[in-house]
C-alpha positions as CSV (number, residue, x, y, z in Angstrom):
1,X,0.0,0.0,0.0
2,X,2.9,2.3,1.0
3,X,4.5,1.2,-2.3
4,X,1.1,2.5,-4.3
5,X,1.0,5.5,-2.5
6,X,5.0,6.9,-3.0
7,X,4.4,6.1,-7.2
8,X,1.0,8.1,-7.0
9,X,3.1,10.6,-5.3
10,X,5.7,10.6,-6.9
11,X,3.8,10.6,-9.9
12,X,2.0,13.9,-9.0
13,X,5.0,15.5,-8.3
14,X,6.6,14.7,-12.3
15,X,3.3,15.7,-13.6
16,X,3.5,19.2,-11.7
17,X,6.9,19.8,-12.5
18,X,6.6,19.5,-16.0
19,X,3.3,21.5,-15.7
20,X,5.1,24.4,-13.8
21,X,7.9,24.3,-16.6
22,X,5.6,24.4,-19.4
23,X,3.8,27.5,-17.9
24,X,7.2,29.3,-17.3
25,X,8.8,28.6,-20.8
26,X,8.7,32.0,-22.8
27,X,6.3,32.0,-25.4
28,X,8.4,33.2,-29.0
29,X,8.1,37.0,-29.6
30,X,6.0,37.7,-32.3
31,X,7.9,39.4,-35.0
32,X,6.0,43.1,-35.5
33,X,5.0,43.9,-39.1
34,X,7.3,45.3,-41.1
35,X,6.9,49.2,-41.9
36,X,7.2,49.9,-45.8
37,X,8.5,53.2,-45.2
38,X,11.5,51.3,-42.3
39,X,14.5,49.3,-43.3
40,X,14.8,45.9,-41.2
41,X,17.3,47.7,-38.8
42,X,13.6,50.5,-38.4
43,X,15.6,53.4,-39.7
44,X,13.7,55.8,-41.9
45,X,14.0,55.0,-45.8
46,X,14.8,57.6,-47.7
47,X,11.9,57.9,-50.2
48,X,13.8,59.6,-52.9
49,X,16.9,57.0,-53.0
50,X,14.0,54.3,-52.6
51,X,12.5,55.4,-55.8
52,X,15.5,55.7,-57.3
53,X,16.4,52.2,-56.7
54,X,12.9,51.0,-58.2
55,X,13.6,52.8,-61.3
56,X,17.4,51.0,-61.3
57,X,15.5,48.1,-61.1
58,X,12.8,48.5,-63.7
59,X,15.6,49.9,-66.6
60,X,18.0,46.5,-65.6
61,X,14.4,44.0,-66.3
62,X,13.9,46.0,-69.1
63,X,17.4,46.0,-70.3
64,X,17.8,42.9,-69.9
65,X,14.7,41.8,-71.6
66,X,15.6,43.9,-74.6
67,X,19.0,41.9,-74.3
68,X,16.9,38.7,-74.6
69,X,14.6,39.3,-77.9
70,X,18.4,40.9,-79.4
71,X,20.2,37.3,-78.9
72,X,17.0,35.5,-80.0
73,X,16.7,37.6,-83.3
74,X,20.3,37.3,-83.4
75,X,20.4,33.7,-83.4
76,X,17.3,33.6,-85.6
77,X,19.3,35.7,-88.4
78,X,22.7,33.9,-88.2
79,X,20.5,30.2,-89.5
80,X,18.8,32.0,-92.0
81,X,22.3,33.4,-93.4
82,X,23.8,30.3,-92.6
83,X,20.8,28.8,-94.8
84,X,21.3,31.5,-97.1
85,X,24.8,30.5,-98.1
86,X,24.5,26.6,-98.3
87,X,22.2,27.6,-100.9
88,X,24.0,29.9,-102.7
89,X,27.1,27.9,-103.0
90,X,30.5,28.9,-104.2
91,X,30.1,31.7,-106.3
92,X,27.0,33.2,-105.0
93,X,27.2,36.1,-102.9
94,X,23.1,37.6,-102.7
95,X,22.2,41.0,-102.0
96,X,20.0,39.2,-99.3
97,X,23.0,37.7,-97.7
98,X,24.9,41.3,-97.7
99,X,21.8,42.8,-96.4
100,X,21.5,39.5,-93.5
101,X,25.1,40.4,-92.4
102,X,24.4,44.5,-92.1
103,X,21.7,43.6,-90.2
104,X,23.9,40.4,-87.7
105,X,26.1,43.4,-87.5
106,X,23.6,46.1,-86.6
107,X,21.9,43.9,-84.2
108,X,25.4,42.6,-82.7
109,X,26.8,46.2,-81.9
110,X,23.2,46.8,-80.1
111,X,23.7,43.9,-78.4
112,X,27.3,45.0,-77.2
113,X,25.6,48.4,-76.1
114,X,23.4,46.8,-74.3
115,X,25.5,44.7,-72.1
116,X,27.8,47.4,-71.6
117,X,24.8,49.0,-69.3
118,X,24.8,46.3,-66.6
């Protein structure tokens, strides 16, 4: 009987120690809601600089989606002047080919300037 009674006791004392520590664990701090016009350190943004960087950011995605058609078209002109000659053979040099390569040319140098911005 003794035996019974020192496990139930025992017993009760576990289950309120582990009740007492769950009680006095800190709960996580929340995180508070970012500001839009605060940095992650909560300093002030400067709304000038901050636009400025969203306009930096729009001219690179459209830079670089202006790069993208240029190298597509590119590509796309090279295999039809590549075409072009195969079927021109030897001693067959077409206006269409000259004007193909001003235009691999033209589009090339854009290309170049294009890069050169990033």
């Amino acid at each position: 009987m003794k035996f019974i009674v020192s496990i139930a006791m025992g017993a009760l004392l576990l289950a309120g120690s582990t009740v007492g520590q769950q009680e006095s664990e800190p709960k996580p701090a929340e995180r508070p809601k970012q500001n839009q016009n605060r940095s992650l350190d909560g300093t002030p943004l400067d709304p000038f600089k901050e636009a400025a960087r969203i306009r930096e950011k729009a001219a690179a995605a459209k830079n670089y989606k202006e790069l993208k058609e240029a190298a597509a078209e590119l590509t796309d002109l090279s295999q039809k002047l590549n075409q072009d000659v195969l079927d021109g053979g030897e001693d067959v040099i077409s206006a269409r080919i000259l004007d193909r390569a001003d235009k691999i040319e033209k589009l090339a140098r854009r290309i170049k300037d294009k890069a050169k911005a990033y």
